[in-house]
C-alpha positions in Angstrom: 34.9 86.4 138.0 31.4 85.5 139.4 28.8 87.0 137.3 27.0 88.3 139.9 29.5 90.2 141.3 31.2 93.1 139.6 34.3 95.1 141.3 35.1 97.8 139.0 38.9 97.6 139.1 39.5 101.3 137.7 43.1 103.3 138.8 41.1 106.6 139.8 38.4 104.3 141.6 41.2 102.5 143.6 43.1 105.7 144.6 40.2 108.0 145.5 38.4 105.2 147.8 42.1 105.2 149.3 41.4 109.0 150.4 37.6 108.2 151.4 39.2 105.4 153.7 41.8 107.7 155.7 40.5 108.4 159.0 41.4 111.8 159.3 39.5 112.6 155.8 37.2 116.1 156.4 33.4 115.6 156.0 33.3 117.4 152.8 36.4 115.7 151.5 34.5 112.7 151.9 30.9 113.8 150.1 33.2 115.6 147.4 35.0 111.9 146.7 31.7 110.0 147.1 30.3 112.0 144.5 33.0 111.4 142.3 33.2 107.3 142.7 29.7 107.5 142.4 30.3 109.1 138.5 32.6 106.6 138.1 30.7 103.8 139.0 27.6 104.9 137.1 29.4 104.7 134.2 29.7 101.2 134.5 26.8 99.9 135.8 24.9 101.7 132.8 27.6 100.2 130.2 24.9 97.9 128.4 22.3 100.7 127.9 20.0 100.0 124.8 20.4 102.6 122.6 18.3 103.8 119.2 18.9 106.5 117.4 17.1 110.0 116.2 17.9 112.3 113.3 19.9 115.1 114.2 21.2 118.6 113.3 24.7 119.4 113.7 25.8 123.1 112.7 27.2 121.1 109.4 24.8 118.6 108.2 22.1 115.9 109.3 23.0 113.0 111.2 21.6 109.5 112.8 22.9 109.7 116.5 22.8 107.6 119.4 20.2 108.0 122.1 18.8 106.2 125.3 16.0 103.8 124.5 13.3 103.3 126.6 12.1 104.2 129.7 13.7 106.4 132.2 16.0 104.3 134.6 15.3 104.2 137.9 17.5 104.8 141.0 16.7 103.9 144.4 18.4 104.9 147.7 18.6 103.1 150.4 18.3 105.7 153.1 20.2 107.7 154.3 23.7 107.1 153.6 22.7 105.6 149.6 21.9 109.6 149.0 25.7 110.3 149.0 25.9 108.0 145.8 22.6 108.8 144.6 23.7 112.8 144.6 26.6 112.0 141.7 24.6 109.4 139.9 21.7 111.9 139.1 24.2 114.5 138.1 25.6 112.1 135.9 21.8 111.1 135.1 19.5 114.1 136.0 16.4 112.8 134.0 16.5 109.3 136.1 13.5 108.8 138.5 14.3 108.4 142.1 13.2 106.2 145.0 13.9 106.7 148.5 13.6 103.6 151.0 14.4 104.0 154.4 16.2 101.0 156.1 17.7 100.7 159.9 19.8 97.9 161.3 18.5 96.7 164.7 21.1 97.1 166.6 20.5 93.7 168.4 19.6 91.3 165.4 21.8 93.6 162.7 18.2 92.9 160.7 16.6 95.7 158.4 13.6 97.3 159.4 11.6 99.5 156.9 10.1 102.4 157.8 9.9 104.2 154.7 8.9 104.5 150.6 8.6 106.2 148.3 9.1 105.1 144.2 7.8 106.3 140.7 5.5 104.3 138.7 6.0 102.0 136.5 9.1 100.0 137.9 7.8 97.0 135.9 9.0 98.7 133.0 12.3 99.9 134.2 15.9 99.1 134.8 16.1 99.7 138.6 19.5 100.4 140.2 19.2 100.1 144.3 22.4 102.0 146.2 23.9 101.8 149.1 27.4 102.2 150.0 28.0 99.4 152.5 27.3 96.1 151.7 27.8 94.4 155.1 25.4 92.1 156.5 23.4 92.7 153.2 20.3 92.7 155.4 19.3 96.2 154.3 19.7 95.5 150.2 18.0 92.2 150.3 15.0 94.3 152.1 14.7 96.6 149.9 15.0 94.8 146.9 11.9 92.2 147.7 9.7 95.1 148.5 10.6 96.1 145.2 10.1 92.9 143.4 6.7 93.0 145.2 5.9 96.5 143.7 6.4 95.5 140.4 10.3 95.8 139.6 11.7 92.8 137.6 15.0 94.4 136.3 17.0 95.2 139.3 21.1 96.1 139.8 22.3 97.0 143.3 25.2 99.3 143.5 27.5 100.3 146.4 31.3 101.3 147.4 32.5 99.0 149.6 31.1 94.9 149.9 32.0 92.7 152.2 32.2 88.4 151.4 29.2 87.5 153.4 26.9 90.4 152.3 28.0 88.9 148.7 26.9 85.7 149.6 23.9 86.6 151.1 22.8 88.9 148.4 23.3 85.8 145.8 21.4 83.4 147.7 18.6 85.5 148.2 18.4 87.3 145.3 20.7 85.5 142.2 19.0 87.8 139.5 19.7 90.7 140.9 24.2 91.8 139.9 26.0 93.5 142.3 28.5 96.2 141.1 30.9 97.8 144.0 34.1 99.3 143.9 36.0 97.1 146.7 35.2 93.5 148.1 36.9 93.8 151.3 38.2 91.1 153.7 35.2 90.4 156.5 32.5 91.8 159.0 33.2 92.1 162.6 31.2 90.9 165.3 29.2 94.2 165.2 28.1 93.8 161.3 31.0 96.2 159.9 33.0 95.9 157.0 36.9 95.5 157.6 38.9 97.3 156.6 36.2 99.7 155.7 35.9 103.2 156.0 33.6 103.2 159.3 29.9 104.3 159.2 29.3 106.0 155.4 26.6 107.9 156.7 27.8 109.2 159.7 31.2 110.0 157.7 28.7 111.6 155.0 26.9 114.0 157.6 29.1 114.2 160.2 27.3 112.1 162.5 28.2 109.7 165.2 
């Protein structure tokens, strides 16, 4: 497998994006199973987590026990539709900082366009996970992640639900330090920049937009 892709082949990752997928899936159905992948694929994105440990109580005797090491991680949403991860990645990991940068595709050129951020200090000194659930053109990611290398971040991951082949690719040649983890590498893009199969528009499908 390419290093710098990782699809997180998991059973209960595979069936619920099955359920996400299905057209006639309700808006909440949809959050509720976003939420959920988004657990799932935190936990593997965070597998290589320095750890040190602290001296403990347990109601029998003292212990040395594993804990985090380091700085608080960072996530960073691309907005809007990366808040649907972001929402079951903090719950998994309420004491990570948060960023929010706001990203639209030009309709015309299908390139990103910033018009907001907002991030924590420090990013120099932590591990930064971008998310996004659509991978497509990979405009938006590769964006959002040189403004960040120009704030200061130097240990980046981007995370998302569905990536396409040429968001992959473009992701790799513009950024080749920065891993991609996603829970389906799907078959193309259409003419109008959207992943196929797919699931449609994640944030419209999120919010019950159109």
């Amino acid at each position: 497998m390419d290093a710098h892709l990782t699809v997180v082949d998991h059973p209960l990752i595979k069936h619920k994006l099955t359920l996400m997928r299905r057209s006639t899936a309700s808006t909440q159905k949809f959050r509720s199973l976003l939420r959920e992948v988004a657990h799932l694929l935190t936990y593997e994105i965070t597998r290589d987590l320095e750890l040190t440990t602290e001296e403990i109580e347990t109601p029998l005797e003292t212990m040395d026990a594993p804990v985090l090491a380091g700085k608080k991680l960072c996530f960073v949403s691309i907005l809007r539709a990366g808040n649907g991860l972001l929402e079951g990645m903090i719950q998994l990991m309420p004491s990570a900082r948060v960023g929010h940068i706001g990203m639209y595709r030009d309709p015309d050129t299908l390139e990103a366009v910033e018009y907001y951020c907002k991030m924590p200090d420090d990013l120099g000194g932590r591990l930064v996970i971008v998310v996004d659930p659509m991978l497509a053109t990979g405009n938006s990611a590769i964006a959002s992640i040189e403004h960040l290398k120009k704030i200061g971040a130097t240990n980046i991951r981007f995370l998302c639900l569905l990536a396409s082949p040429e968001g992959v690719a473009a992701m790799k040649q513009a950024h080749p330090d920065v891993p991609v983890w996603t829970a389906a590498l799907d078959e193309r893009l259409d003419d109008h920049g959207y992943i196929r199969p797919g699931l449609g528009d994640a944030g419209d499908r999120m919010y019950g937009t159109k």
